[in-house]
C-alpha positions as CSV (number, residue, x, y, z in Angstrom):
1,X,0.0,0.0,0.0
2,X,1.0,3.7,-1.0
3,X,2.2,5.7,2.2
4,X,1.4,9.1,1.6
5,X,1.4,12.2,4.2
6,X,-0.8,15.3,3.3
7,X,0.3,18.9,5.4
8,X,-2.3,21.6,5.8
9,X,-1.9,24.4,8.7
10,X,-6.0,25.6,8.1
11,X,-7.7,22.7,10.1
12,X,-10.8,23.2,8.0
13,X,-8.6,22.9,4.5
14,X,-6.9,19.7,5.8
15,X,-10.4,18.5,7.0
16,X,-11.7,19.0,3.5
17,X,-8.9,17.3,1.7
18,X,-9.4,14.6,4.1
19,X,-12.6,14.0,2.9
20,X,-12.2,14.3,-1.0
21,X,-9.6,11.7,-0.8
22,X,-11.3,8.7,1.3
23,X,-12.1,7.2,-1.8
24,X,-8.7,6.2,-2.1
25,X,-8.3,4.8,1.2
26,X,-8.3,0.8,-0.1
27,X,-4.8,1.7,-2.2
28,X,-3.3,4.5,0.1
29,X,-2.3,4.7,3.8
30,X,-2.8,8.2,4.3
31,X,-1.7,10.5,7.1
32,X,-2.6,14.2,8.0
33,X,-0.2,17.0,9.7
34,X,-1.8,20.2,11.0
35,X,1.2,22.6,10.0
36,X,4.9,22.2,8.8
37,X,6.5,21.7,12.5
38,X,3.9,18.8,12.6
39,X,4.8,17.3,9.6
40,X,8.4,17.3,9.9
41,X,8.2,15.5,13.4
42,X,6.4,12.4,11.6
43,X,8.4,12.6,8.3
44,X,11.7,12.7,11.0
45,X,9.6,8.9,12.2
46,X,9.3,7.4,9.4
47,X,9.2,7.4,5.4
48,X,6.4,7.8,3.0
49,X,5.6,7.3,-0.4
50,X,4.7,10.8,-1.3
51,X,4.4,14.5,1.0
52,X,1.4,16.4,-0.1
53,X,1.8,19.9,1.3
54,X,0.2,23.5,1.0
55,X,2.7,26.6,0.5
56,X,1.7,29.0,2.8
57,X,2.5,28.0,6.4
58,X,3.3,30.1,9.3
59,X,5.5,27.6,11.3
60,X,7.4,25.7,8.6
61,X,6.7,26.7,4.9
62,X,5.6,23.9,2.3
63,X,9.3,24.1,0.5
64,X,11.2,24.8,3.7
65,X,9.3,21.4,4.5
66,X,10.2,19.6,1.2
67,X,13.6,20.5,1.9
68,X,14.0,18.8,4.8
69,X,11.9,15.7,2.6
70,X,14.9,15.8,0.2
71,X,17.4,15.9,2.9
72,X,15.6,12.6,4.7
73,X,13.9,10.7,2.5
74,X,15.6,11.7,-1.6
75,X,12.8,9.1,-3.0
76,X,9.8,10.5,-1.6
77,X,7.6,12.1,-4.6
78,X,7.2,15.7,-3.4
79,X,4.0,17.4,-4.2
80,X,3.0,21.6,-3.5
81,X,-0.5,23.2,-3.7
82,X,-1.2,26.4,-3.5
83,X,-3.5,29.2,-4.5
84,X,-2.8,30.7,-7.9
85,X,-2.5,34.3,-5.7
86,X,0.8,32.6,-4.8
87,X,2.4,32.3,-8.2
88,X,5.8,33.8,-7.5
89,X,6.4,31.4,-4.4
90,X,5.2,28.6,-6.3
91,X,7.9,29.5,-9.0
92,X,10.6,29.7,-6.4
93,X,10.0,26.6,-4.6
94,X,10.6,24.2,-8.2
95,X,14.2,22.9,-7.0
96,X,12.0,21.1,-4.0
97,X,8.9,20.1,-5.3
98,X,8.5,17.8,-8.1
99,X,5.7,18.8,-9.1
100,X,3.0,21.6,-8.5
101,X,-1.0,21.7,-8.0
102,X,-3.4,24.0,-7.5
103,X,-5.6,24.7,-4.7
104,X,-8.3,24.1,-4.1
105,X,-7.4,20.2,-5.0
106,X,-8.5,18.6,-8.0
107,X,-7.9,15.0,-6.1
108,X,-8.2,13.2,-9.4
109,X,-5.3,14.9,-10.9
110,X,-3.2,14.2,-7.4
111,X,-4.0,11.0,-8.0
112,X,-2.7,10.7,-11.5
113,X,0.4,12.8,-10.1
114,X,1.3,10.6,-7.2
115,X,0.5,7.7,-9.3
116,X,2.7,8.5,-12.0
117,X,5.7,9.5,-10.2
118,X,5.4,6.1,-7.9
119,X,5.0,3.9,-11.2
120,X,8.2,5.5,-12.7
121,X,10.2,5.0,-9.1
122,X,9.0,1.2,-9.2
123,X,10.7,1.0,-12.7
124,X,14.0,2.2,-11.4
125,X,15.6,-0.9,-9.4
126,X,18.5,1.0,-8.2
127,X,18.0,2.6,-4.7
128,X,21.0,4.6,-5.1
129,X,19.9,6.3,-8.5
130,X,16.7,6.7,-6.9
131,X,18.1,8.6,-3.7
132,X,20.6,11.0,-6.5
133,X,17.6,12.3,-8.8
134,X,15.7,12.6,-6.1
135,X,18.2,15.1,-4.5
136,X,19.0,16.9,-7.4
137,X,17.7,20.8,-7.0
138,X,20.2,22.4,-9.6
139,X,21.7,21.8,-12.8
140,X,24.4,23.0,-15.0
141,X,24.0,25.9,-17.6
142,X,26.5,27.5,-19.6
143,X,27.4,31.1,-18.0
144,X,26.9,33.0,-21.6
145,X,23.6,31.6,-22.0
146,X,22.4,32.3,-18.4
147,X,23.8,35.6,-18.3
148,X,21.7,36.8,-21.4
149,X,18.8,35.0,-20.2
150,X,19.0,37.4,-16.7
151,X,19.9,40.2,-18.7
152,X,16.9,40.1,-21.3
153,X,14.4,39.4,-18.5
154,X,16.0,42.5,-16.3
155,X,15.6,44.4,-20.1
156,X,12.5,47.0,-20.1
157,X,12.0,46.1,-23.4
158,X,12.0,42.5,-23.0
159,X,10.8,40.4,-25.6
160,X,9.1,36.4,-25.1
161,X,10.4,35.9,-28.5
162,X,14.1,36.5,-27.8
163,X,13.7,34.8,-24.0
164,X,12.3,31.4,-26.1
165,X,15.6,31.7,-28.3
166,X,18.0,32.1,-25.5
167,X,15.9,29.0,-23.9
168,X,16.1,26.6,-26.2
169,X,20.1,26.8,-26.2
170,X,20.1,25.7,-22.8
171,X,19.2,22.1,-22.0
172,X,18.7,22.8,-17.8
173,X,16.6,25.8,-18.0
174,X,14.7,24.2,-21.2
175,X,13.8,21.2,-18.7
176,X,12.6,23.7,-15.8
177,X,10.3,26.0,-17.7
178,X,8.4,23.0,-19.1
179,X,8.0,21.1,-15.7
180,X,7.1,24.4,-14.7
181,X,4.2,25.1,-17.7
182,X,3.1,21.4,-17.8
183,X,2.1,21.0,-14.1
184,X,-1.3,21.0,-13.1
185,X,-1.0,24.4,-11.3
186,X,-1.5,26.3,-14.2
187,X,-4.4,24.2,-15.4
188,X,-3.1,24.2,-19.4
189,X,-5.7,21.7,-21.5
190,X,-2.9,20.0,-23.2
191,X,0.7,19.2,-22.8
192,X,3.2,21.9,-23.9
193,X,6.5,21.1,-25.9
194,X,7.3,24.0,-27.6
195,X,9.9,26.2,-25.7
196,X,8.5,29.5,-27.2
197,X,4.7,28.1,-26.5
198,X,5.9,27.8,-22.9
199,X,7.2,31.1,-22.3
200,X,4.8,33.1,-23.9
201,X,2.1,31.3,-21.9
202,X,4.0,31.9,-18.6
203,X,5.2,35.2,-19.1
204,X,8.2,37.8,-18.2
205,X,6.8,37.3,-14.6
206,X,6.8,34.0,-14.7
207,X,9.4,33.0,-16.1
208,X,12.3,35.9,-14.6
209,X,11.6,34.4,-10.7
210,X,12.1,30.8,-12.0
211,X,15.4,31.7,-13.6
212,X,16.7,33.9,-11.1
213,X,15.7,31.5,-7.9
214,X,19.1,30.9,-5.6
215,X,20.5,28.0,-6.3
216,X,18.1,26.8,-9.4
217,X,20.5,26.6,-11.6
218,X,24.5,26.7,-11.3
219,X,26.6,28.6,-13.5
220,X,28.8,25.7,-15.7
221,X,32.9,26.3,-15.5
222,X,35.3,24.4,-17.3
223,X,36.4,21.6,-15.9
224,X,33.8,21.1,-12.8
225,X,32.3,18.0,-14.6
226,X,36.3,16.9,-15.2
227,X,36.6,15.9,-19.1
228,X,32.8,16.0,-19.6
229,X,31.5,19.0,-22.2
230,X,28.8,21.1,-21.4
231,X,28.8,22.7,-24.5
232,X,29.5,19.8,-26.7
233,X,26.4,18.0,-25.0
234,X,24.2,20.8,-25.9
235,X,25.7,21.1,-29.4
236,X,24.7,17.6,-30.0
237,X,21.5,17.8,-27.8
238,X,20.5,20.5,-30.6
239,X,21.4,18.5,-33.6
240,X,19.2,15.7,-32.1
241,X,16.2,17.4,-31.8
242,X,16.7,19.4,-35.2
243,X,16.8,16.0,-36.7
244,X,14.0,14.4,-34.8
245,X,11.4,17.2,-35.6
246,X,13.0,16.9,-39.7
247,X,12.0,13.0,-39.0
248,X,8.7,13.6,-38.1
249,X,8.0,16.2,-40.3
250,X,9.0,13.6,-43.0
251,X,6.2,11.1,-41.5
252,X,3.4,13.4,-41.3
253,X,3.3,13.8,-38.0
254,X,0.9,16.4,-36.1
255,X,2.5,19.2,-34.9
256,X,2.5,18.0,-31.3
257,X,4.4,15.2,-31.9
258,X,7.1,17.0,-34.1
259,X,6.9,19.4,-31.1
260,X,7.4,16.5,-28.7
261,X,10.3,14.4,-30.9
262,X,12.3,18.0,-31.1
263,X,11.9,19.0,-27.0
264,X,13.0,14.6,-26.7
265,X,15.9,15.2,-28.4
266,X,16.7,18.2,-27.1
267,X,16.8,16.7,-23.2
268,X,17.1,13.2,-24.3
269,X,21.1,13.2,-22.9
270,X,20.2,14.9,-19.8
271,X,20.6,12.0,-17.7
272,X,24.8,12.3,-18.5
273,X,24.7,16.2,-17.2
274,X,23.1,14.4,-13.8
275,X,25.6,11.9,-13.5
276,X,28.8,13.8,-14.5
277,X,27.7,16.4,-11.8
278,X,27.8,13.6,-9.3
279,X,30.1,10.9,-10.5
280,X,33.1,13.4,-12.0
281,X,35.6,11.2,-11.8
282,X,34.0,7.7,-12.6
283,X,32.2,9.3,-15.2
284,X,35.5,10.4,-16.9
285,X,36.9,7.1,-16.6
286,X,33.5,5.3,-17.9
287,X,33.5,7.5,-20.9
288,X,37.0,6.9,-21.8
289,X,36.4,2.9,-22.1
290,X,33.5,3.5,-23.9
291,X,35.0,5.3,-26.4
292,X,38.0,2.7,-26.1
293,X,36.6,-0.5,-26.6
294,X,33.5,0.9,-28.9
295,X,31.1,-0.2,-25.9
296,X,28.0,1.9,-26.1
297,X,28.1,4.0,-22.9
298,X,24.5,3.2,-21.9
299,X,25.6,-0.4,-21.4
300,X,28.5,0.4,-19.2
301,X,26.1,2.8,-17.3
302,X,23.8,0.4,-16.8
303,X,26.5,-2.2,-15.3
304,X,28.2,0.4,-13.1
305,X,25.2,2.3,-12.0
306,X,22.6,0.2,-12.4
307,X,20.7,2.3,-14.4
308,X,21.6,4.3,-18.0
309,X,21.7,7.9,-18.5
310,X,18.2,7.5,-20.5
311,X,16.7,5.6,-17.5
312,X,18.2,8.6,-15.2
313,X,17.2,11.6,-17.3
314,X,13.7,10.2,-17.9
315,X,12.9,9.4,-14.4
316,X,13.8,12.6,-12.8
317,X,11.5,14.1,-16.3
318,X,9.1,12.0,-15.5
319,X,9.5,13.0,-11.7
320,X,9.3,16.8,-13.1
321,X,5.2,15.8,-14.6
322,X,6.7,16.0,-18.6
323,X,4.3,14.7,-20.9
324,X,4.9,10.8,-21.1
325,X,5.5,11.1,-24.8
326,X,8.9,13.0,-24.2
327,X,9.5,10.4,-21.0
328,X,9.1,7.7,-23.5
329,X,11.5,9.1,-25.8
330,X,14.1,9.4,-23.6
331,X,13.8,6.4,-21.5
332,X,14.1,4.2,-24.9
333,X,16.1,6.2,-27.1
334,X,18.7,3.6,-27.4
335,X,16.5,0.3,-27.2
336,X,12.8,1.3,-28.3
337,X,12.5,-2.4,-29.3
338,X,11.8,-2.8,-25.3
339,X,8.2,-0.4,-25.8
340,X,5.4,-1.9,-26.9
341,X,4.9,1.1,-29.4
342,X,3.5,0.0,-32.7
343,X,3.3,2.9,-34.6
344,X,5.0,5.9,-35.4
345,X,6.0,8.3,-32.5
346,X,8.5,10.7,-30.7
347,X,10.4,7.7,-29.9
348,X,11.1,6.6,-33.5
349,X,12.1,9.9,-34.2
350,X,14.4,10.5,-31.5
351,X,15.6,7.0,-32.0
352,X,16.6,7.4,-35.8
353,X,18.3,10.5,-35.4
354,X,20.9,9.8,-33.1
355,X,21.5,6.5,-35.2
356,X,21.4,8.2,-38.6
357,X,24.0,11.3,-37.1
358,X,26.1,8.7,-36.6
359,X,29.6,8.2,-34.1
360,X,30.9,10.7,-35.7
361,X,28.5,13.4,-35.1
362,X,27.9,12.4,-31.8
363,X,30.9,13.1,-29.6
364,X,28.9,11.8,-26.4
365,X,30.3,8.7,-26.2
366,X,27.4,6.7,-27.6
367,X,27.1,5.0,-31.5
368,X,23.4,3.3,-31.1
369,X,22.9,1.0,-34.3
370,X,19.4,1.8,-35.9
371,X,17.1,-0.8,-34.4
372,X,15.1,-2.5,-37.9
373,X,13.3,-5.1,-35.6
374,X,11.4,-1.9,-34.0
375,X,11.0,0.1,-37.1
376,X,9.5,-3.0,-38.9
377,X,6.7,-3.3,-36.8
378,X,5.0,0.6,-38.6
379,X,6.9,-0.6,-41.9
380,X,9.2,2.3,-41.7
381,X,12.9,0.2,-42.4
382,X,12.5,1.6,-46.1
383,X,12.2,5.2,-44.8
384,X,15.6,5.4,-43.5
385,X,17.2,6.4,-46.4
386,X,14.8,9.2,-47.3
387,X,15.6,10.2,-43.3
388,X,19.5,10.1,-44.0
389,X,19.3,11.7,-47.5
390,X,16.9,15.0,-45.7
391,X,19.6,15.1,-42.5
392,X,22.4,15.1,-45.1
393,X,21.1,17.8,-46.8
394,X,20.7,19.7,-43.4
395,X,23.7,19.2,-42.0
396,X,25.5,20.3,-44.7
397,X,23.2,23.9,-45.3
398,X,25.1,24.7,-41.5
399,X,28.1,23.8,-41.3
């Protein structure tokens, strides 16, 4: 049974919530905490499943509560609500919470968050991996990009259009802004995977607390994730998702899904930014003797970790509330013949492209042979010349 503890310092609130959510009572065990201070003595007792918490709390703050989640129990799915009135503290809290709802509750989409985010930690066998996403707050970005990013959004005549391009080049705060856009707090219809879509529906004010929040994001320097490349990981990142959108556009696909294979290919690496910031050294090493012994890296990952940069990037997305489409992507980039799709999608997409680039566009480490026993079950093997032939033609119109 799920263990889940919900916070609330408004008795009646809590009493409410309480209520709304007995109809889950056969699959979860749930507790209740009047207040923060409350909360933190029983989450100090004993771990749970998932902390539900309001914002706004006198004694100990819903984030300043998550914190201390993160600190003693990294696995636990955190979850915020708050009123929309609270927007700018709801943007600052995103390196704690996973993921954000609005009050009052809609408890069926709390239970497709918590149920989401467990199903993805039961997938992940390593406890270790589990513990490090689930204390990751920060991640890398390159200093020039950050800095122009601050520097447009402090501009008086800031422009969406020109925060959107400064985005995209960033892999770290592309991931943050659509966690942020895609949670239930802002109550969007459909799923958003369009970079420039997502800033111009959250806005200058929106957006400039999220990018600015202390310790968000930390400024990449040379040589603080050892031999690892920033810069040549978003480089490729880019190229990825280029080609993944030119794939899909090839296909026919709607424009969600073209959407959806570009923002998967942009992020579909993210899972090496997380482990070169915590594994410097061994990563270095790993890295090497892939590129060595012309082992693909995701198999060595997998033996020394337990678990692949595509299983590590899409869990803490997945974490994060991105649409499952992208999740997909990621978590199968290198070995979609282990889905059960059976048709085209993102995956495919994301899939050929980093094939088709080949080893020697993709200075990552990895050189993933195209997988015909996945693409022959949409009868798309014959396509794959008509897919190198248009990422020829495009690679070669910028370099």
């Amino acid at each position: 049974m799920t263990d889940i503890l919900f916070v609330d310092d408004q008795p009646e609130e809590l009493a409410d919530l309480e209520k709304s959510l007995r109809k889950f009572r056969q699959d979860w065990y749930m507790e209740f905490a009047q207040g923060g201070a409350e909360a933190l003595k029983m989450i100090k007792a004993r771990g749970y499943d998932a902390v539900v918490t309001d914002l706004d709390m006198p004694d100990v703050s819903g984030p300043a509560l998550l914190k201390e989640v993160q600190k003693y129990s990294p696995q636990t799915v955190r979850i915020l609500l708050s009123y929309r009135r609270e927007r700018t503290q709801a943007v600052e809290s995103t390196s704690v919470a996973h993921q954000h709802l609005a009050k009052p509750c809609d408890v069926d989409l709390l239970e497709m968050a918590i149920n989401d985010a467990l199903a993805l930690r039961y997938h992940m066998d390593s406890h270790a991996i589990r513990d490090l996403v689930g204390r990751v707050d920060h991640l890398p970005t390159l200093p020039d990009t950050y800095l122009k990013l601050v520097e447009e959004l402090d501009s008086p005549q800031s422009s969406l259009a020109r925060v959107g391009d400064i985005v995209r080049n960033d892999v770290a705060i592309t991931a943050k802004i659509l966690q942020l856009v895609n949670s239930s707090y802002f109550g969007l219809p459909v799923h958003v995977s369009d970079i420039s879509h997502a800033v111009a529906l959250l806005g200058v004010n929106v957006v400039k607390p999220l990018v600015l929040s202390s310790g968000l994001f930390e400024q990449f320097s040379p040589g603080s994730l050892g031999q690892f490349s920033l810069p040549t990981l978003i480089e490729h990142s880019a190229e990825v998702a280029m080609a993944s959108r030119c794939i899909s556009q090839l296909e026919g696909a709607v424009t969600e899904d073209c959407d959806d294979a570009f923002m998967a290919g942009m992020l579909h690496d993210l899972g090496q930014v997380v482990l070169a910031s915590n594994f410097t050294a061994q990563y270095d090493e790993l890295r090497a003797h892939a590129l060595e012994t012309e082992t693909p890296l995701h198999e060595l990952e997998l033996a020394e970790f337990q678990a692949s940069h595509a299983d590590l990037g899409a869990y803490l997305l997945g974490l994060w509330g991105l649409p499952a489409s992208i999740v997909e992507a990621i978590v199968w980039h290198h070995t979609p013949y282990h889905s059960t799709h059976d048709r085209f999608t993102p995956l495919a997409a994301v899939h050929a492209a980093e094939c088709l680039l080949g080893a020697n566009r993709n200075p990552m480490g990895e050189a993933s042979e195209i997988s015909h026993e996945f693409l022959d079950r949409f009868h798309r093997n014959e396509r794959i010349g008509v897919w190198s032939a248009a990422l020829g033609t495009e690679t070669a119109a910028t370099e």
